[in-house]
N, CA and C atoms as a LAMMPS dump frame, in Angstrom:
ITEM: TIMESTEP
0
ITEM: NUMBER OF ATOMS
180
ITEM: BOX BOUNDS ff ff ff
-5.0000000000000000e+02 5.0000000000000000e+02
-5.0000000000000000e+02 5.0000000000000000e+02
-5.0000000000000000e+02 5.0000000000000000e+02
ITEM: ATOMS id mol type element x y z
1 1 1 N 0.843 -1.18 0
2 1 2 C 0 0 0
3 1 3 C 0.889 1.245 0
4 2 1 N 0.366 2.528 -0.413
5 2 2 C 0.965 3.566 -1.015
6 2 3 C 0.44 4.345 0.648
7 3 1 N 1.328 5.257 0.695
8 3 2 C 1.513 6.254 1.593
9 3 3 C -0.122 6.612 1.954
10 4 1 N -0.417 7.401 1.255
11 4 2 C -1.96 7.958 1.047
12 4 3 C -2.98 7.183 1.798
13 5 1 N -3.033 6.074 0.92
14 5 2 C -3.77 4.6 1.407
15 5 3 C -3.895 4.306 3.205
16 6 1 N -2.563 4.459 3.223
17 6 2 C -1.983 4.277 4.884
18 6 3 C -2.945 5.181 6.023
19 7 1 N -2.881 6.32 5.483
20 7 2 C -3.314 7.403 6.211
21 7 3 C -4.391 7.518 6.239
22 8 1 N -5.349 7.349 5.083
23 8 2 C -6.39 7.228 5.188
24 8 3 C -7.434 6.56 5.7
25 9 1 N -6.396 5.273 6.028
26 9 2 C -6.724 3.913 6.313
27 9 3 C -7.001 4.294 7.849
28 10 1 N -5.77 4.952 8.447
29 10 2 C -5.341 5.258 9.942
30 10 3 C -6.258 6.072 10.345
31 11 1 N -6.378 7.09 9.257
32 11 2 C -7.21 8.303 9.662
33 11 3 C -9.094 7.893 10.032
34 12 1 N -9.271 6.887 9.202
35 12 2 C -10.91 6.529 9.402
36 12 3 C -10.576 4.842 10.723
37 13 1 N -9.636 4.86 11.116
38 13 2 C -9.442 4.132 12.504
39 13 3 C -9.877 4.98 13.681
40 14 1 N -8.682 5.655 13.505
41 14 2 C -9.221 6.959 14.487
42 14 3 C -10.262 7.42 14.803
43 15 1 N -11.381 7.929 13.914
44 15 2 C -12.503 8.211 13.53
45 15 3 C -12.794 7.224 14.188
46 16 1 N -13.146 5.976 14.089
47 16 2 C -13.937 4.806 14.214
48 16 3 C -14.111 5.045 15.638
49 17 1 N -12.687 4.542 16.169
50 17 2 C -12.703 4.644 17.78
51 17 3 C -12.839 5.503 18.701
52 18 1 N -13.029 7.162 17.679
53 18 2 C -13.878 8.12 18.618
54 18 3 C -15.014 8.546 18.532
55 19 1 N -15.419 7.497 17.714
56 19 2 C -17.409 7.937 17.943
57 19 3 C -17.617 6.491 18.355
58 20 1 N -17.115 5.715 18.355
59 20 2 C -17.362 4.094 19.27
60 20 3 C -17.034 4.668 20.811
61 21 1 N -16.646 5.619 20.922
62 21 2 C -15.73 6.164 22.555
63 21 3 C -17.342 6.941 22.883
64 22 1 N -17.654 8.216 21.677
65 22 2 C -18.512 9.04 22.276
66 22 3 C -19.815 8.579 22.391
67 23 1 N -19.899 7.436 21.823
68 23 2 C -21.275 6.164 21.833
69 23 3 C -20.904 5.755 23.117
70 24 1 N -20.277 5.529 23.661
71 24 2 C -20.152 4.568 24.922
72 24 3 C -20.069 5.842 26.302
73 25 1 N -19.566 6.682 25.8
74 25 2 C -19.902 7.983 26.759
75 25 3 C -21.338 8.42 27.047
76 26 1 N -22.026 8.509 26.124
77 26 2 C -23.373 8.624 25.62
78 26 3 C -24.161 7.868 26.595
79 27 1 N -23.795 6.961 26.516
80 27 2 C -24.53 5.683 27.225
81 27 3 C -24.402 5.638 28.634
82 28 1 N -23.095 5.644 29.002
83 28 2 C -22.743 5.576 30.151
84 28 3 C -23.085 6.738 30.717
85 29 1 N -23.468 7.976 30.63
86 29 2 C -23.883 9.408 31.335
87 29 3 C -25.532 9.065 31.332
88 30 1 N -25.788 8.535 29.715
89 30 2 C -27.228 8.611 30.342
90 30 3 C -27.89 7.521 31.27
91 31 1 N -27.587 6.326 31.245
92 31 2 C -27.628 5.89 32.681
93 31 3 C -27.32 6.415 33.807
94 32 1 N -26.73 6.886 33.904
95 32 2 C -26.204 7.553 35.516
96 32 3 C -27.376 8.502 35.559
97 33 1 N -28.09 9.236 34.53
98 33 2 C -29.181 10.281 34.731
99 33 3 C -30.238 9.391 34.826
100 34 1 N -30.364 8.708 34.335
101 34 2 C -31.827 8.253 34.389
102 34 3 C -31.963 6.849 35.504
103 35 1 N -30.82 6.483 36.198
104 35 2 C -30.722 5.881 37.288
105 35 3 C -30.931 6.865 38.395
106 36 1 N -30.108 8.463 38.263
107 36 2 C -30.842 9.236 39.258
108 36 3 C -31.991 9.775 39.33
109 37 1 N -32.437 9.787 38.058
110 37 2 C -34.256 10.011 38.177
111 37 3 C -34.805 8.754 38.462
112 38 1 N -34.881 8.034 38.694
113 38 2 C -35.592 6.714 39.302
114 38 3 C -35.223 6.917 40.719
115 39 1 N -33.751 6.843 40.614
116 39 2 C -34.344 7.063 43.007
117 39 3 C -34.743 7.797 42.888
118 40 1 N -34.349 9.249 42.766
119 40 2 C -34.861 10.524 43.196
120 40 3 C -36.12 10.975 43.202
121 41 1 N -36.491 10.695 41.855
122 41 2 C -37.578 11.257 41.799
123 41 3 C -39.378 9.818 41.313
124 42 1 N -38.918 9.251 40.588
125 42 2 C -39.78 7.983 40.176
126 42 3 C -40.1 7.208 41.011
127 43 1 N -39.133 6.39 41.749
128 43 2 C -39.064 5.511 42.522
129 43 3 C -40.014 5.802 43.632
130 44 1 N -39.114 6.788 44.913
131 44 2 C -40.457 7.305 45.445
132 44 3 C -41.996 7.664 45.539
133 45 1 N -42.255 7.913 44.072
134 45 2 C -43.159 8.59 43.74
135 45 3 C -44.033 6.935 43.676
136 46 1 N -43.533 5.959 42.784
137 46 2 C -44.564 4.619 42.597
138 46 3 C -44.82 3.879 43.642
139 47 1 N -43.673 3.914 44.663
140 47 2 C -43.738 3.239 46.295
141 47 3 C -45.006 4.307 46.526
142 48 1 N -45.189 5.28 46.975
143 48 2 C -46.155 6.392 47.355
144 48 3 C -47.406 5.78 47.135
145 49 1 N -47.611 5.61 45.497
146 49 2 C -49.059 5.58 44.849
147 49 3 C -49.336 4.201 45.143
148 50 1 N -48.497 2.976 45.302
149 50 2 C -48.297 1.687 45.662
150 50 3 C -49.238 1.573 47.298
151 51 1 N -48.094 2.095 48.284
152 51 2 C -48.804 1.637 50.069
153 51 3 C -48.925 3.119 50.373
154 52 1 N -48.828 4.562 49.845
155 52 2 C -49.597 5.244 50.177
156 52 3 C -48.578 6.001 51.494
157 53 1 N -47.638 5.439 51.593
158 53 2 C -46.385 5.7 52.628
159 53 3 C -45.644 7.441 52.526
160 54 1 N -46.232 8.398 52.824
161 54 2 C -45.754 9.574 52.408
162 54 3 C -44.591 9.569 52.969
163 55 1 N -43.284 8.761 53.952
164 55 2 C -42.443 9.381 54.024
165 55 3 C -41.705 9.201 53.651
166 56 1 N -42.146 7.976 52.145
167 56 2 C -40.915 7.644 50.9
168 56 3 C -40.858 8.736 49.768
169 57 1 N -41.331 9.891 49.587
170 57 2 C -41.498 10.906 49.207
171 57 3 C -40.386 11.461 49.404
172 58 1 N -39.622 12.556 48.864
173 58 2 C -38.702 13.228 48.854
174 58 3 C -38.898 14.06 49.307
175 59 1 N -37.681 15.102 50.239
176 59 2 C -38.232 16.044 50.813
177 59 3 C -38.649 17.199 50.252
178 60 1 N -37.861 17.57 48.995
179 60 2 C -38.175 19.149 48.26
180 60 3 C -39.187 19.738 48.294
């Protein structure tokens, strides 16, 4: 393979493995958000409507 070839080759590697990186970033942040909206705010809220227990409620 010719010089060019090489680079181009390298250059769409690169590429590859930083949107396979910002896909997996992606993912991994939005779990962490939407795991904290389930305790925080969901979770409580279906225990509540469930046994009616207001002091699984959050305080805000």
């Amino acid at each position: 393979m010719d010089q060019k070839t090489l680079a181009v080759f390298f250059g769409l590697m690169v590429m590859g493995v930083a949107i396979i990186t910002l896909i997996g970033l992606i993912a991994y942040y939005s779990f962490i958000g939407l795991k904290r909206l389930w305790f925080k705010r969901l979770g409580p809220t279906i225990y509540y409507l469930i046994t009616g227990d207001a002091k699984a409620l959050p305080s805000k």
